[in-house]
Structures are given as C-alpha cells and as structure tokens.
C-alpha positions in Angstrom: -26.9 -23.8 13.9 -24.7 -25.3 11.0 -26.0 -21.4 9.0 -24.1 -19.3 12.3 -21.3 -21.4 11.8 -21.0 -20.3 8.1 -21.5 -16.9 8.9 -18.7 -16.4 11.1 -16.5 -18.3 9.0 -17.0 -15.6 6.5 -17.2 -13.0 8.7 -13.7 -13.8 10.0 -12.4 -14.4 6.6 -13.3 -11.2 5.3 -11.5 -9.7 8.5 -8.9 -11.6 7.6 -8.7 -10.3 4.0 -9.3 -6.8 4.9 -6.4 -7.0 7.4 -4.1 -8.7 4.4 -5.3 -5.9 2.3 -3.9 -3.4 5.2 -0.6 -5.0 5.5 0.2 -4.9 2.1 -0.5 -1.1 1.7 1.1 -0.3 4.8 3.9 -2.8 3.7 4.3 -1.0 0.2 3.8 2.7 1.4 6.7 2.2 3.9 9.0 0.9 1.3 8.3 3.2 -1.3 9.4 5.8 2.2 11.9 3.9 2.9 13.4 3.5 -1.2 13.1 7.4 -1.4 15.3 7.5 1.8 18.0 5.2 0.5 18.3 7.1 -2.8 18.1 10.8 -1.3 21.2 9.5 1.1 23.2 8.5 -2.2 23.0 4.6 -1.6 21.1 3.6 -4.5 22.8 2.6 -7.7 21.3 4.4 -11.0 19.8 0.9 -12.1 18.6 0.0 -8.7 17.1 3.8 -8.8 15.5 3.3 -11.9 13.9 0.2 -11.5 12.9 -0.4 -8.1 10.1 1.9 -8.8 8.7 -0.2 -11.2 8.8 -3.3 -9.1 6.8 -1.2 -6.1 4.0 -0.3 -8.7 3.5 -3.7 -10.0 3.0 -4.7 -6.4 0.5 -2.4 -5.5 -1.4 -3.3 -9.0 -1.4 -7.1 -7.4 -2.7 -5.3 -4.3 -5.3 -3.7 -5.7 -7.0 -6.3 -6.6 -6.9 -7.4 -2.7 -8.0 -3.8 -1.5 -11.1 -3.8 -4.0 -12.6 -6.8 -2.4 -12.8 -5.6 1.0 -15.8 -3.0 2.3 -13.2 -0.5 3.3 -14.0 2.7 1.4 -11.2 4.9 3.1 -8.7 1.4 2.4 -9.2 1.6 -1.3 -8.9 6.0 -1.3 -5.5 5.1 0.5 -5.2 2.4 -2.5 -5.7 5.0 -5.5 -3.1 7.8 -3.2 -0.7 4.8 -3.1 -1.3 3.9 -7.1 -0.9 7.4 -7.8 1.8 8.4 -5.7 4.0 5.3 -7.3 3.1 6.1 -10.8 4.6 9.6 -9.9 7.5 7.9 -8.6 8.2 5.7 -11.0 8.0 8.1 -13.9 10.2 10.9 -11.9 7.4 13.2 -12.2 7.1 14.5 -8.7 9.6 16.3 -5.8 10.8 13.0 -3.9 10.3 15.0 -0.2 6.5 15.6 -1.1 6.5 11.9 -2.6 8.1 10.3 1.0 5.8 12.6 3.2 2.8 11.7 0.8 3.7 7.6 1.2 4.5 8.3 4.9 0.8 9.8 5.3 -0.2 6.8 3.5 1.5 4.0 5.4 -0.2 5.7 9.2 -3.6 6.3 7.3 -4.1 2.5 5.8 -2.5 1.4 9.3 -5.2 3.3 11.5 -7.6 1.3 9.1 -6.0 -1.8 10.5 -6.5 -0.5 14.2 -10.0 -0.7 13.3 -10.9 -4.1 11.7 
C-alpha cells in the first residue's frame, strides 16, 4: 500500500514539473512577443533594446534545464525553437515580424502541451 502511495507522489510531481516547465516556456515566448511589440512601437530605449534580449536568453537557458527533465518530447522541440529564436534575437540576426510570429507560434504550441498534462 505504502509503494502506491509513492507512486503517485511521483507521478504527480512529475505532472507538476512538466506543467512548471510549460509555464515557463509559455511565460518566456510571450514576453519575448510581447518585448518585440514594445520596441517595434518605438517604446524601448536603445539600452533597454539591447539588453533585454540577453536577460530572456539566460532565462530560457535556466529553463532548459526544467524542460529536459520532463518526458515531453514536443516540450523540449518547442525548447530548442525558443533557444534558437532568442539567440536570433539577441544577436539582431533575424526580421523581428518572423521573430514575434515564430515566439507567438511558440507560446500556443508549448501551451497546448499544458492542455494536455
């Protein structure tokens, strides 16, 4: 009895971790959307342009780490897009309008995922 017990506890905390793992690649997609946004409407200052980049990649390294421990195969594909995409981003290496529809497809994709845990 004590055995099911475990199980389920680590059956629900790897549901919980998967769904962590979600939320921050939804969270980080739709900011990265939402930065592009701000800077294409002329709000952004040049430093706050330049940098924030860099502060979204370093957060999806950190998540990265989270999605690679779950089972979620599509999760971690959404993962690399989202790695990749930033990287773009953050070097300037990429048409922002394909970058925001590419973290927008992200953001639904890795949410869907979440649906389904």
């Amino acid at each position: 009895m004590r055995g099911i017990f475990c199980l389920c506890g680590l059956l629900l905390a790897g549901c919980s971790n998967s769904k962590h793992a979600v939320t921050q690649v939804v969270s980080i997609a739709a900011e990265a959307q939402l930065f592009l946004e701000f800077v294409q409407q002329g709000h952004a200052t040049a430093t706050y342009a330049k940098t924030h980049p860099h502060y979204l990649k370093r957060l999806a390294e950190a998540a990265s780490k989270d999605v690679e421990a779950t089972r979620h195969e599509e999760l971690k594909r959404q993962m690399q897009r989202l790695n990749t995409a930033l990287a773009k981003l953050a070097n300037a290496s990429s048409d922002p309008t394909a970058l925001h529809d590419e973290f927008a497809e992200i953001a639904q994709l890795a949410g869907q995922i979440g649906e389904s845990i």
